[in-house]
Biopython code that builds the backbone (N, CA, C, O; Angstrom):
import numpy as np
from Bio.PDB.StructureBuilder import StructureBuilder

atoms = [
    (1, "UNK", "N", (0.861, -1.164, 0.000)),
    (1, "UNK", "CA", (0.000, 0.000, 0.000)),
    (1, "UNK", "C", (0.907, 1.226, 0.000)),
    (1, "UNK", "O", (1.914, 1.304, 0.704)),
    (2, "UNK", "N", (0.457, 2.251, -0.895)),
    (2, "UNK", "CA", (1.675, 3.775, -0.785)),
    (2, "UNK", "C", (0.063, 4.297, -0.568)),
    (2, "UNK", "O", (-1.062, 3.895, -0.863)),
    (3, "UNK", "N", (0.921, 5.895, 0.412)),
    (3, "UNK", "CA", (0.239, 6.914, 0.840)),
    (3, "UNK", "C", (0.854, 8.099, 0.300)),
    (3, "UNK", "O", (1.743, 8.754, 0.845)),
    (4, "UNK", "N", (0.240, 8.355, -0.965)),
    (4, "UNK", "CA", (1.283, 9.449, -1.855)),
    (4, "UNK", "C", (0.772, 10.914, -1.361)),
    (4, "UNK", "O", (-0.349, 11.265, -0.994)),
    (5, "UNK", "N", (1.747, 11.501, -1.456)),
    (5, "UNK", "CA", (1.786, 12.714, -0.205)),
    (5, "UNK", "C", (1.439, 13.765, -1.806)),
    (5, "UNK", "O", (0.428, 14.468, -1.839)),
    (6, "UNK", "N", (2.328, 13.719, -2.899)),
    (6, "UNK", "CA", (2.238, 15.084, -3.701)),
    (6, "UNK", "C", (2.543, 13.841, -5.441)),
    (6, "UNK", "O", (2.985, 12.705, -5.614)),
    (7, "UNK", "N", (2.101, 14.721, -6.161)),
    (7, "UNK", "CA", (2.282, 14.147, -7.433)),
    (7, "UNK", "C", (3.691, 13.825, -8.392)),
    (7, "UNK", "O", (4.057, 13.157, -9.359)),
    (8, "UNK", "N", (4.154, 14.739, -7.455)),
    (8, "UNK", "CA", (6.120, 14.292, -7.987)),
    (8, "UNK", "C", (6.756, 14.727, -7.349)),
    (8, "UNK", "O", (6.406, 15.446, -6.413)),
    (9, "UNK", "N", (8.226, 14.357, -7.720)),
    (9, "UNK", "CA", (9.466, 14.488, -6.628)),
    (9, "UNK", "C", (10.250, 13.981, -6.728)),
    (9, "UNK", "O", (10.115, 13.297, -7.743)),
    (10, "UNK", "N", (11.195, 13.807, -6.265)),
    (10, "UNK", "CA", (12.582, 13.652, -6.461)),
    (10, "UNK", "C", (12.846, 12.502, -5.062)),
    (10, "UNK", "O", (12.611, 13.067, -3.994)),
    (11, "UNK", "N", (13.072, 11.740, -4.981)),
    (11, "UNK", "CA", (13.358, 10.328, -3.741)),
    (11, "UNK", "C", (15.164, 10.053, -3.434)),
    (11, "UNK", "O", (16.133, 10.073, -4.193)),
    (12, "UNK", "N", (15.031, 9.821, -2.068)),
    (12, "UNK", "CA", (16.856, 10.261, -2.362)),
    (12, "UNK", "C", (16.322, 8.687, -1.678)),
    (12, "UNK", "O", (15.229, 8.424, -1.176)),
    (13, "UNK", "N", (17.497, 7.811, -1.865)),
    (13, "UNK", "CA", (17.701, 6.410, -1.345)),
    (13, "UNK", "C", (17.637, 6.562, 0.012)),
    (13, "UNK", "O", (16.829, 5.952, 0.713)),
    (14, "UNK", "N", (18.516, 7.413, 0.456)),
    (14, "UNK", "CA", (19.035, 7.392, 2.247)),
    (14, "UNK", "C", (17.323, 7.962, 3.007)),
    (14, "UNK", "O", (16.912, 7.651, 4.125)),
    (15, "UNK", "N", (16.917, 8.465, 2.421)),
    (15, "UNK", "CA", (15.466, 9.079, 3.265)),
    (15, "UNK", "C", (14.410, 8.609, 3.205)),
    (15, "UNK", "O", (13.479, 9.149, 3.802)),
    (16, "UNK", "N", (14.225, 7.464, 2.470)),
    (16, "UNK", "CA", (13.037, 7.299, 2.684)),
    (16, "UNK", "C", (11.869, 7.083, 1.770)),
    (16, "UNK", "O", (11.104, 6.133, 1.609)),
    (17, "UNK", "N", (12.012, 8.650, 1.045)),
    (17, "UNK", "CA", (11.114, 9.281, 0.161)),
    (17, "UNK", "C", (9.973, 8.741, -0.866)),
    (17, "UNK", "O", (8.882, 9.214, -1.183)),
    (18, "UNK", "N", (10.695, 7.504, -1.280)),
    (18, "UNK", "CA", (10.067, 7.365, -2.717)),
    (18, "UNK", "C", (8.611, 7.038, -2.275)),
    (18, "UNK", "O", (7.857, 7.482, -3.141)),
    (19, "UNK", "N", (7.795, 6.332, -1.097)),
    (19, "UNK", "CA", (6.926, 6.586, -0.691)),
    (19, "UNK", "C", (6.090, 7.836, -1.362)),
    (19, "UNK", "O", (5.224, 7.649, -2.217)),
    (20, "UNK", "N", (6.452, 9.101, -0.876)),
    (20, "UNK", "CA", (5.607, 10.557, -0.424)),
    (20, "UNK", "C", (5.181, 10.851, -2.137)),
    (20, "UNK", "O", (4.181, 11.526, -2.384)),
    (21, "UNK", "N", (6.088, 10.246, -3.329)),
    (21, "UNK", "CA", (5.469, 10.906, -4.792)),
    (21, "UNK", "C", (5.279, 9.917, -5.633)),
    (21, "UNK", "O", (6.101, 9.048, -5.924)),
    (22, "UNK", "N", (3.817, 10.078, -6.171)),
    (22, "UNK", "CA", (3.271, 8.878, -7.416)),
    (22, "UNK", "C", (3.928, 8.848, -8.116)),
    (22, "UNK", "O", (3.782, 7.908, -8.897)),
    (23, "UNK", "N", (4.945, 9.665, -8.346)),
    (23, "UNK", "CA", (5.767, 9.022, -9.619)),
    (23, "UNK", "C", (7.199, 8.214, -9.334)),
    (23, "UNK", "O", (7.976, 7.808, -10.198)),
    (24, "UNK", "N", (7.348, 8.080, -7.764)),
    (24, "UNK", "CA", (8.041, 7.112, -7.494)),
    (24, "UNK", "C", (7.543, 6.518, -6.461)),
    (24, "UNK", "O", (8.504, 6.187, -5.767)),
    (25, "UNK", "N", (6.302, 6.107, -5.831)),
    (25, "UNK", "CA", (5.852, 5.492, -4.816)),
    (25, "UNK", "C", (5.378, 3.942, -6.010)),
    (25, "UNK", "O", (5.901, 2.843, -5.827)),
    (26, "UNK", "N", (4.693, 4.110, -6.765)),
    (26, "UNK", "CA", (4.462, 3.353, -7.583)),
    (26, "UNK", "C", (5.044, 2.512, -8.035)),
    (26, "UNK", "O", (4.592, 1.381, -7.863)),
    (27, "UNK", "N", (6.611, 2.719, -9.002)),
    (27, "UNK", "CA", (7.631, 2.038, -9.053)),
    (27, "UNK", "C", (8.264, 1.293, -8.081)),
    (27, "UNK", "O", (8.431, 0.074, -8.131)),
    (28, "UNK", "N", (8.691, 2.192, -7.005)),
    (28, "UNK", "CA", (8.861, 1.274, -5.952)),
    (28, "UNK", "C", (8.143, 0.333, -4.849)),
    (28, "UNK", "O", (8.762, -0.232, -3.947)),
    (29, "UNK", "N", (6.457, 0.232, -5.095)),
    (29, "UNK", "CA", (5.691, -0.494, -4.851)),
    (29, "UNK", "C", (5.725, -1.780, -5.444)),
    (29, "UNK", "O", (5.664, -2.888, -4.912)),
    (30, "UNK", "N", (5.870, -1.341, -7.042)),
    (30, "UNK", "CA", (5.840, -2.740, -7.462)),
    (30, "UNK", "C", (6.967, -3.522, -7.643)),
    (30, "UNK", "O", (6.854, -4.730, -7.849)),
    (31, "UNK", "N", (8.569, -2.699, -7.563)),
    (31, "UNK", "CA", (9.657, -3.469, -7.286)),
    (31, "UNK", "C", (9.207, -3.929, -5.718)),
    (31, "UNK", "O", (9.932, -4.877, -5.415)),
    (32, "UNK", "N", (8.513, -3.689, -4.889)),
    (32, "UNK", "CA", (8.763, -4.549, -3.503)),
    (32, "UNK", "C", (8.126, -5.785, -4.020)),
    (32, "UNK", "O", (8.486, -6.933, -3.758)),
    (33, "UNK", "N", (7.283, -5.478, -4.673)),
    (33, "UNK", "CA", (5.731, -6.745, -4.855)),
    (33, "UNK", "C", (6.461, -8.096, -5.545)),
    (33, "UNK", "O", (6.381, -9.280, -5.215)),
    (34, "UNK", "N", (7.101, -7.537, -6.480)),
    (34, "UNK", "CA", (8.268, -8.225, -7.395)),
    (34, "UNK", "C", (9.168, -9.054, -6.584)),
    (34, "UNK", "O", (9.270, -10.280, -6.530)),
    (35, "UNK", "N", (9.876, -8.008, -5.886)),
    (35, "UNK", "CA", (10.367, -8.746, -4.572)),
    (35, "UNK", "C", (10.287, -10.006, -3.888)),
    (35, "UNK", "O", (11.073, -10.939, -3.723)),
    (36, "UNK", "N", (8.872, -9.710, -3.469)),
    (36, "UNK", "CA", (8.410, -10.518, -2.623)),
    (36, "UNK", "C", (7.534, -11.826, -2.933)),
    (36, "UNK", "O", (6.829, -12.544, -2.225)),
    (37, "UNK", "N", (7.996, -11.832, -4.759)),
    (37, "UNK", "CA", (7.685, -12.940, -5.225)),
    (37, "UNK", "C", (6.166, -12.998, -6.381)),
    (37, "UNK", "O", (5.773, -13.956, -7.046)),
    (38, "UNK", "N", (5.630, -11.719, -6.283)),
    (38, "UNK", "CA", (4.286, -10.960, -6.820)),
    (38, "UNK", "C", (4.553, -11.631, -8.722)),
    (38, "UNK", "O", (5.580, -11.747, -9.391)),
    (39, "UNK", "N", (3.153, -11.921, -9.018)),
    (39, "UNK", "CA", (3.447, -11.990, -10.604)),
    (39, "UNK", "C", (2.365, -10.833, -10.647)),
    (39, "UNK", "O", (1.378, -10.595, -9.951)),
    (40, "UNK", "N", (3.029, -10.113, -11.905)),
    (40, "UNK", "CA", (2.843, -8.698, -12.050)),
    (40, "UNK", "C", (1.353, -8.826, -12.892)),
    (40, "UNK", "O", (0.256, -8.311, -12.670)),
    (41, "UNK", "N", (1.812, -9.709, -13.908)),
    (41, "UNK", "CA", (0.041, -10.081, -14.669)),
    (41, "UNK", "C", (-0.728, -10.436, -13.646)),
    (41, "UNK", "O", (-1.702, -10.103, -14.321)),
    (42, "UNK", "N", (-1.237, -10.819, -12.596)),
    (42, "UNK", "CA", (-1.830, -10.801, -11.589)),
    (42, "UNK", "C", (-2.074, -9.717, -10.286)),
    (42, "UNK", "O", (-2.795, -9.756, -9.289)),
    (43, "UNK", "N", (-1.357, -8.997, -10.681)),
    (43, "UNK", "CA", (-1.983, -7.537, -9.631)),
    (43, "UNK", "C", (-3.556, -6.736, -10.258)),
    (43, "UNK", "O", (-4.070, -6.839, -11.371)),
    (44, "UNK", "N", (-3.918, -6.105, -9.289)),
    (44, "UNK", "CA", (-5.152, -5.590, -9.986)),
    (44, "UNK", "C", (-5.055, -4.227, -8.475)),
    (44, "UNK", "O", (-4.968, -4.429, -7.264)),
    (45, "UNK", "N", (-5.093, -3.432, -8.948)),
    (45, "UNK", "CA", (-4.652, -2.112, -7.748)),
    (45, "UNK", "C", (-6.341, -1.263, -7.784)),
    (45, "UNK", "O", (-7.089, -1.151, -8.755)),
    (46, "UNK", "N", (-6.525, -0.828, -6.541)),
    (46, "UNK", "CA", (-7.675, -0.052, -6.404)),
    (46, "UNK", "C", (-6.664, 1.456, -5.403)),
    (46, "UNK", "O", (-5.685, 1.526, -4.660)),
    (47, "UNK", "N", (-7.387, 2.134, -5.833)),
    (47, "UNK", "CA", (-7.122, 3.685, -5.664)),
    (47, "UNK", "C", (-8.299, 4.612, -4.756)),
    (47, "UNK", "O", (-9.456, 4.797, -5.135)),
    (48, "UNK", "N", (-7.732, 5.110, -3.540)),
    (48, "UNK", "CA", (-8.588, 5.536, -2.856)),
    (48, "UNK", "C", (-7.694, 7.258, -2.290)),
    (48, "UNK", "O", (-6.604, 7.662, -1.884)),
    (49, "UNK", "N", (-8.849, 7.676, -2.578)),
    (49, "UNK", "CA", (-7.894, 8.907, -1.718)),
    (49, "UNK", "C", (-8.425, 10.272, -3.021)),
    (49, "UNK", "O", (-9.441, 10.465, -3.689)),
    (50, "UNK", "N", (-7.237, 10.894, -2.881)),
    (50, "UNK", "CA", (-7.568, 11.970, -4.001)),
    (50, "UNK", "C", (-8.661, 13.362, -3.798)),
    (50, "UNK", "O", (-9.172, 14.128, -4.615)),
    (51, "UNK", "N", (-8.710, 13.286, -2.691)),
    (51, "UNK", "CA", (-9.642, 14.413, -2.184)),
    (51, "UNK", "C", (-8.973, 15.634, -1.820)),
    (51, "UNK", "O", (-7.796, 15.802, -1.501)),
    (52, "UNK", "N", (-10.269, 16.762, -1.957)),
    (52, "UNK", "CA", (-9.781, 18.393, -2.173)),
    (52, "UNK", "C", (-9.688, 18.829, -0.516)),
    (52, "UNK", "O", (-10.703, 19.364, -0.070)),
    (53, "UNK", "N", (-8.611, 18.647, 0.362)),
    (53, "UNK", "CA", (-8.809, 18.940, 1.297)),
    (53, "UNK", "C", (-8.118, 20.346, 1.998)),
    (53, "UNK", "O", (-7.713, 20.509, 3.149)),
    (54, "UNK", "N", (-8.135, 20.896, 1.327)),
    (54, "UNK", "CA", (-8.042, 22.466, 1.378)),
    (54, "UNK", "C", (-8.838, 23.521, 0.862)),
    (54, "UNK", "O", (-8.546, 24.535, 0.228)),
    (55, "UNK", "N", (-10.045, 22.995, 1.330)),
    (55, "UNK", "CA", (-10.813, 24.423, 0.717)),
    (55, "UNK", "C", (-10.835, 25.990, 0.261)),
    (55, "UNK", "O", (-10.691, 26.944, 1.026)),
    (56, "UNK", "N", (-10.976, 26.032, -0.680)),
    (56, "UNK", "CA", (-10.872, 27.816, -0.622)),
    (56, "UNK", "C", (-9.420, 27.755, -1.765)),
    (56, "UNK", "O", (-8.819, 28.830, -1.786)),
    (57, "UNK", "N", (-8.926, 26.852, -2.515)),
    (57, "UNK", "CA", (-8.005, 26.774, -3.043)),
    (57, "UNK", "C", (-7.956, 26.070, -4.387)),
    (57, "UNK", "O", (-7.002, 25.608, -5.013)),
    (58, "UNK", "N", (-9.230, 26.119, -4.646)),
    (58, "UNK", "CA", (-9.329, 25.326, -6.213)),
    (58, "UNK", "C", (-9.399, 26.064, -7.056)),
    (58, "UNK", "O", (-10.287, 26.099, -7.909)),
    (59, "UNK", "N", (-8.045, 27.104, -6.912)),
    (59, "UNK", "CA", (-7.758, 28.371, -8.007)),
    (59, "UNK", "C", (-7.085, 26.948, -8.929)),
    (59, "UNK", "O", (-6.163, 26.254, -8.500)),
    (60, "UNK", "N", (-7.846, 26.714, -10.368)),
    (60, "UNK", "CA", (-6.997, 25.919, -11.133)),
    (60, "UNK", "C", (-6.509, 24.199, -11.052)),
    (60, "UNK", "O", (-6.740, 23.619, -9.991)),
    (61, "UNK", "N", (-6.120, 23.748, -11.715)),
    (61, "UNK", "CA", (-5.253, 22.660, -10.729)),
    (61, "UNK", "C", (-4.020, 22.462, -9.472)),
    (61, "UNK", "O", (-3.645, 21.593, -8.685)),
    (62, "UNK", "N", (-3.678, 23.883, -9.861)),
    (62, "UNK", "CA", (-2.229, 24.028, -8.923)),
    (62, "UNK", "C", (-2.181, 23.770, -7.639)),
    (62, "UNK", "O", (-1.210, 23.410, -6.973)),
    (63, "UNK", "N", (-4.069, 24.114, -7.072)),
    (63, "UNK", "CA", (-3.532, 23.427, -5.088)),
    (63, "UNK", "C", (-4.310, 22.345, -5.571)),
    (63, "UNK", "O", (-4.828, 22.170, -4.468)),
    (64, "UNK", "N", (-4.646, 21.785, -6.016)),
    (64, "UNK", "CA", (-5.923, 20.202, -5.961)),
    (64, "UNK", "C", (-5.160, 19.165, -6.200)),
    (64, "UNK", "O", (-5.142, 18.290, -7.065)),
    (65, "UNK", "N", (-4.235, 19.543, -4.837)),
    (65, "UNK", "CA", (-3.483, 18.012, -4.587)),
    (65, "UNK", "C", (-3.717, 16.571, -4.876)),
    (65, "UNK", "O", (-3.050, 15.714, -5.455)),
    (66, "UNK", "N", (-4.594, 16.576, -4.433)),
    (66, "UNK", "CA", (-5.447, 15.416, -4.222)),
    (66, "UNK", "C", (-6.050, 14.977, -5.625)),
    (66, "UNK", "O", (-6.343, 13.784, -5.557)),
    (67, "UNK", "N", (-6.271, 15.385, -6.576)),
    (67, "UNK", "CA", (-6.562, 15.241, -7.755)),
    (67, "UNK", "C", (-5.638, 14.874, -8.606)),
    (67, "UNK", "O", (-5.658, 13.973, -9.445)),
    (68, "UNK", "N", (-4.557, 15.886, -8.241)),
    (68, "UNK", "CA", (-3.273, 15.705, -9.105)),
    (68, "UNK", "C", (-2.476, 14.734, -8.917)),
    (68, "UNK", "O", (-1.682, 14.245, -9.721)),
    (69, "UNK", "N", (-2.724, 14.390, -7.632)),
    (69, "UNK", "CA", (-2.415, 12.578, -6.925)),
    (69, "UNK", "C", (-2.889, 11.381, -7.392)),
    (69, "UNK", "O", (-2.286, 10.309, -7.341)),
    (70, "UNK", "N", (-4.185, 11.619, -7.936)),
    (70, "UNK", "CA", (-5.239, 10.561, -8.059)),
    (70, "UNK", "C", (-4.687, 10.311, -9.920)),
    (70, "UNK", "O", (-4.553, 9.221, -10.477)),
    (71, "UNK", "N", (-4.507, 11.406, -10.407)),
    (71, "UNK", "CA", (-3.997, 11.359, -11.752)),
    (71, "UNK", "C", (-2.504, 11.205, -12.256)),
    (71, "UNK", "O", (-2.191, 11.000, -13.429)),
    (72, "UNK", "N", (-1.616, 11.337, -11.172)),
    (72, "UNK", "CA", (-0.446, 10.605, -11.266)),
    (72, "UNK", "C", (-0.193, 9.585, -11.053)),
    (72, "UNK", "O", (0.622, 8.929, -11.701)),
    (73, "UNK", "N", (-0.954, 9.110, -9.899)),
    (73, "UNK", "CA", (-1.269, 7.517, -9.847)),
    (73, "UNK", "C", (-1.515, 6.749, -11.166)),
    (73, "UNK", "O", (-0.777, 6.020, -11.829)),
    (74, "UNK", "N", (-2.667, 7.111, -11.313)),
    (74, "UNK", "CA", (-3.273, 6.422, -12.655)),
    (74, "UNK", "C", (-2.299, 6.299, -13.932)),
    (74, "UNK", "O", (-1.906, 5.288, -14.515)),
    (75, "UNK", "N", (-2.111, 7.279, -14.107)),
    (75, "UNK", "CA", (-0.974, 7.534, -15.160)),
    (75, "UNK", "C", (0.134, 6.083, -15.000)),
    (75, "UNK", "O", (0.383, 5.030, -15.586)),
    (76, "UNK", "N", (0.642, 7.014, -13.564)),
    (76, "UNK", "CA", (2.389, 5.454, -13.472)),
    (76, "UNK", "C", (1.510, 3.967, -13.626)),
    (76, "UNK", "O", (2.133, 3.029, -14.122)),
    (77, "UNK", "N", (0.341, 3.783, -13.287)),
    (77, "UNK", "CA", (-0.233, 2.472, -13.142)),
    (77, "UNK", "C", (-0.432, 2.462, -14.795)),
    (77, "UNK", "O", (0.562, 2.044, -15.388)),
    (78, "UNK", "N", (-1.215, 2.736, -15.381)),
    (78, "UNK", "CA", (-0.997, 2.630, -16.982)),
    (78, "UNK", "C", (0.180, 2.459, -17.529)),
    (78, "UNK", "O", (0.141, 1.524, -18.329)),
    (79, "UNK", "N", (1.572, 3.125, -17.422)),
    (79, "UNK", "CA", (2.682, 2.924, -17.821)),
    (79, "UNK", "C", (3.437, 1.705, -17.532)),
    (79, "UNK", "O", (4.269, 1.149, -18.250)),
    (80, "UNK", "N", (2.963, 1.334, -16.214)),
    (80, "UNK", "CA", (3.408, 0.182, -15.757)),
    (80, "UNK", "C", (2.647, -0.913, -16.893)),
    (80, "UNK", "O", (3.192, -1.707, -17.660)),
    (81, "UNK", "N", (1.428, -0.675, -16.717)),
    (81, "UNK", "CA", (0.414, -2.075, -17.572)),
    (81, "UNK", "C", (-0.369, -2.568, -16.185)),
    (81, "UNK", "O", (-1.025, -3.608, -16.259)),
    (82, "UNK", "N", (-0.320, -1.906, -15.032)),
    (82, "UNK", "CA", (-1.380, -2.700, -13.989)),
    (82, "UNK", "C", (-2.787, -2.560, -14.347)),
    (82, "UNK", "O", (-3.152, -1.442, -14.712)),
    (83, "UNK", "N", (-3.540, -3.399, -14.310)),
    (83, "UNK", "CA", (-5.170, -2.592, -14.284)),
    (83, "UNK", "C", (-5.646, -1.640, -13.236)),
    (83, "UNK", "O", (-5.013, -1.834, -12.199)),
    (84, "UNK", "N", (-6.417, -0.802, -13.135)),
    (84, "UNK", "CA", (-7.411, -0.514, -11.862)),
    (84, "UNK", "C", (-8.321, -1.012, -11.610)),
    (84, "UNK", "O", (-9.180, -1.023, -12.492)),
    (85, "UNK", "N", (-8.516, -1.429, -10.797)),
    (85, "UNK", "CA", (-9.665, -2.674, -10.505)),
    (85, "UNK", "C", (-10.771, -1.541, -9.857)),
    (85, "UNK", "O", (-11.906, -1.663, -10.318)),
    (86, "UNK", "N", (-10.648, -0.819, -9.185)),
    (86, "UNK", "CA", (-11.692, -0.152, -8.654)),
    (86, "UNK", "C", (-10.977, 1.207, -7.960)),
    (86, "UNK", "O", (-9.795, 1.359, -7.651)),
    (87, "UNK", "N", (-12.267, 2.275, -7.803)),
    (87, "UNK", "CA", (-11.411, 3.499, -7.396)),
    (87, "UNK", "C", (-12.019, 4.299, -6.228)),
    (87, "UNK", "O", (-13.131, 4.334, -6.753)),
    (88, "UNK", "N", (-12.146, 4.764, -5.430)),
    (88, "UNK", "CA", (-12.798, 5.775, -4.969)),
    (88, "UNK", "C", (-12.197, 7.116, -4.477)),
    (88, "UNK", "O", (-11.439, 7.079, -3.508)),
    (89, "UNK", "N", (-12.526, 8.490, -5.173)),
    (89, "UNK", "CA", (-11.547, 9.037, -5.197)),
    (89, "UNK", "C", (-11.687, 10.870, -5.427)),
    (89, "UNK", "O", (-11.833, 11.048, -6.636)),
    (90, "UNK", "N", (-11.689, 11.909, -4.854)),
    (90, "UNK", "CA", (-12.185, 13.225, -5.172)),
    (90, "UNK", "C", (-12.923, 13.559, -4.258)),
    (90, "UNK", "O", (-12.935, 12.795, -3.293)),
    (91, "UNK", "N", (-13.537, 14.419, -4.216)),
    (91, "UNK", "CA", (-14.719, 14.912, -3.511)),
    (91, "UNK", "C", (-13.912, 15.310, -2.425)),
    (91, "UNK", "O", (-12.826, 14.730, -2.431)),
    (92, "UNK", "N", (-14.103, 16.249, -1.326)),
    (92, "UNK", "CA", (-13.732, 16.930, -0.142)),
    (92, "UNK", "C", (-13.854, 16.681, 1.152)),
    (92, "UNK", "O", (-13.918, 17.655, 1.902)),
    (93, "UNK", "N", (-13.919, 15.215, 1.764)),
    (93, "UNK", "CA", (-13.765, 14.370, 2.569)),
    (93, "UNK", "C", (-12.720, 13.402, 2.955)),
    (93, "UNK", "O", (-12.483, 12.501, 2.151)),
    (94, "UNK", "N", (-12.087, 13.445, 4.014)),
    (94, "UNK", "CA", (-11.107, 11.953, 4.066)),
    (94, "UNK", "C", (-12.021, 10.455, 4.072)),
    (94, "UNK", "O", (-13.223, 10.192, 4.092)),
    (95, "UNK", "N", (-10.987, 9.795, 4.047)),
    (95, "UNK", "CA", (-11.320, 8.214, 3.969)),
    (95, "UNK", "C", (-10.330, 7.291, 4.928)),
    (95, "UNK", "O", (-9.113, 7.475, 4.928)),
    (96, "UNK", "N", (-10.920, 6.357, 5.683)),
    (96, "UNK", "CA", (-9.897, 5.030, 5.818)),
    (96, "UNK", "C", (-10.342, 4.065, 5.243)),
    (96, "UNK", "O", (-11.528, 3.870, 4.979)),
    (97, "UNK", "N", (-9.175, 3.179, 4.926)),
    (97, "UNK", "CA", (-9.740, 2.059, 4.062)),
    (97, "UNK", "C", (-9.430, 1.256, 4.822)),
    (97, "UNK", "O", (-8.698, 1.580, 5.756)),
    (98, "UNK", "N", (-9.723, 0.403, 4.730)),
    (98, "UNK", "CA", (-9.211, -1.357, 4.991)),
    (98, "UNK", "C", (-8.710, -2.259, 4.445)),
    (98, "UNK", "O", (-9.693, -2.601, 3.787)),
    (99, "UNK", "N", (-8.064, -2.847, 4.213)),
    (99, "UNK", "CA", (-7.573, -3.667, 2.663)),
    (99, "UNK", "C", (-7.142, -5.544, 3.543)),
    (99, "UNK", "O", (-6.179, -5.843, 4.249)),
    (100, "UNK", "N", (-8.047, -6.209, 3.187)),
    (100, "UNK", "CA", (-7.704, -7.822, 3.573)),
    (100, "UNK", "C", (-7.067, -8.550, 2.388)),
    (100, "UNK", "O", (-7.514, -9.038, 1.351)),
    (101, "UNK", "N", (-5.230, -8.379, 3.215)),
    (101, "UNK", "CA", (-4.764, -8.675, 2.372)),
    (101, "UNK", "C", (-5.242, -9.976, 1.609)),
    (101, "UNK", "O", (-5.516, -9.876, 0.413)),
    (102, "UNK", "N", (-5.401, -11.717, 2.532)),
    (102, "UNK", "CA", (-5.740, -12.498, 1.961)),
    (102, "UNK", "C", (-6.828, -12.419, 0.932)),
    (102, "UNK", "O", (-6.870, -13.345, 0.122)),
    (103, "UNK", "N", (-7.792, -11.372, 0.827)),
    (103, "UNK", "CA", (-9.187, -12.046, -0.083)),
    (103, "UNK", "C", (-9.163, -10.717, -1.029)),
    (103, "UNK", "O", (-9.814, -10.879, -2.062)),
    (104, "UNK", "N", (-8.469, -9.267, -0.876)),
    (104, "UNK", "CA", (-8.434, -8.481, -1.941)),
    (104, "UNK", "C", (-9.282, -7.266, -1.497)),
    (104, "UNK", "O", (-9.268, -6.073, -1.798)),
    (105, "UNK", "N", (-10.180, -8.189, -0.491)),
    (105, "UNK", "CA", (-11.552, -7.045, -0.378)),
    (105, "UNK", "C", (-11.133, -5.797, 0.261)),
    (105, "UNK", "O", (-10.575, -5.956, 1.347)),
    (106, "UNK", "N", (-11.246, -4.792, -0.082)),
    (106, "UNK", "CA", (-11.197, -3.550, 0.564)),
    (106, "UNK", "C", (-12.252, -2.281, 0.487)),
    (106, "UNK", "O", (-12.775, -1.744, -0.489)),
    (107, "UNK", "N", (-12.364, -1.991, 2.036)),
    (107, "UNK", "CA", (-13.440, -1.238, 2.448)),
    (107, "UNK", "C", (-13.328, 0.169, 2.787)),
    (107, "UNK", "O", (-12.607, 0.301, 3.775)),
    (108, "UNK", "N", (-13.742, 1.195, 2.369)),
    (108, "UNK", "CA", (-13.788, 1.998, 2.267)),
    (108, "UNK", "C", (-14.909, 2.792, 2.750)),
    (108, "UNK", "O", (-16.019, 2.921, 2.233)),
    (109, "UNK", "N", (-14.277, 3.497, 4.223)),
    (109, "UNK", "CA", (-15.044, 4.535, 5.121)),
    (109, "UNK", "C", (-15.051, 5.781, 4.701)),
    (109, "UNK", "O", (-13.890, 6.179, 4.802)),
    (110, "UNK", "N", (-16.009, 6.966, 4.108)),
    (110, "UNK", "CA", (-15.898, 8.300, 4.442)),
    (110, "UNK", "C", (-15.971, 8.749, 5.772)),
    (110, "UNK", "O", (-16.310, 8.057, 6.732)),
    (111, "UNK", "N", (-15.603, 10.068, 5.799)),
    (111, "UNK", "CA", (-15.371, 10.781, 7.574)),
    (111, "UNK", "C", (-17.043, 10.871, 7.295)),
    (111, "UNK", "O", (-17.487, 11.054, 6.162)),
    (112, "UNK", "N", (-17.583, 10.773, 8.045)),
    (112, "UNK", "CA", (-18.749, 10.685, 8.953)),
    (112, "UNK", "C", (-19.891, 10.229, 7.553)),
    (112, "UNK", "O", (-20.683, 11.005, 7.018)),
    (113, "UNK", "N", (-19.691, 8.869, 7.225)),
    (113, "UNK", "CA", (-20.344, 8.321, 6.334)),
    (113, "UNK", "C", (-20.258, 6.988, 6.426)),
    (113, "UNK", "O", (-19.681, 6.631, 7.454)),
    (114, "UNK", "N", (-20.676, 5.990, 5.623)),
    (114, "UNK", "CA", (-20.656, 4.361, 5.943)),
    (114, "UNK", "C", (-19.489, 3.534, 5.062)),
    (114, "UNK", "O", (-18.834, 3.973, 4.117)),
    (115, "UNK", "N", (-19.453, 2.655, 5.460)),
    (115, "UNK", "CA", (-18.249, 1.867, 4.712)),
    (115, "UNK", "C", (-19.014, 0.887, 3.377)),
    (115, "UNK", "O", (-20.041, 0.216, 3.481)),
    (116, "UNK", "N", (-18.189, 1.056, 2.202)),
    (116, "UNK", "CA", (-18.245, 0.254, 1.442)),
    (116, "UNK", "C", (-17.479, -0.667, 0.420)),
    (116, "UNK", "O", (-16.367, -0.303, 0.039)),
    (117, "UNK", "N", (-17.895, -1.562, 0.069)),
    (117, "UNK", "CA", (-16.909, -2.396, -0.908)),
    (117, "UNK", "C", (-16.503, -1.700, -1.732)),
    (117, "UNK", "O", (-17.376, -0.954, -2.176)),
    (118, "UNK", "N", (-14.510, -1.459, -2.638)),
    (118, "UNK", "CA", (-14.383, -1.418, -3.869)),
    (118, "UNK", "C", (-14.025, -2.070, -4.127)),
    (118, "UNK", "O", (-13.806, -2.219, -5.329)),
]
sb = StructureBuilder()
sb.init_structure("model")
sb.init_model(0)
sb.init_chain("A")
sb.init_seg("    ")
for serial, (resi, resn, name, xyz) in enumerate(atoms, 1):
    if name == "N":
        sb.init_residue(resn, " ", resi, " ")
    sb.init_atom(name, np.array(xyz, "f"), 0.0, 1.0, " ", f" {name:<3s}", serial, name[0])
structure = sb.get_structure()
């Protein structure tokens, strides 16, 4: 699972980083998956997140982080060749998800709303 902080960036080895940007949280997601023995024709990735959580700032795309997240994602996942299996994603609310690793299923809470399957 990556928790992409901004839509690009620069990842130094010693820090950490490649986590915080979709355009290297991705790559290095699926070199772990690879890693750890993953066949790549068999991944299927769902996408959650991507919300405007700074109101008062949707001058443009330039603050809609969260958008610009949700679309860098998508992007590196296309380049890669993963599918998206399912998404939930935008709108001006947080989310926790749940993700079971064994069965795939993952659930998805809005802040003060109900949980559902993607």
């Amino acid at each position: 699972m990556a928790h992409v902080m901004l839509p690009q960036g620069e990842c130094r080895e010693d820090n950490g980083s490649a986590g915080k940007y979709a355009n290297t949280a991705i790559p290095a997601l699926l070199d772990c998956l690879a890693k750890a023995g993953a066949e790549r024709h068999r991944l299927v990735v769902k996408i959650v997140g991507g919300a405007q959580m700074l109101p008062g700032l949707e001058l443009g795309n330039t603050f809609n982080i969260g958008a610009r997240n949700a679309e860098a994602v998508r992007s590196s996942l296309v380049a890669a060749g993963i599918p998206i299996g399912a998404e939930d994603t935008g709108g001006n609310y947080g989310r926790t998800v749940h993700l079971h690793a064994g069965t795939g299923k993952t659930m998805v809470r809005t802040v003060g709303g109900t949980s559902k399957e993607i």
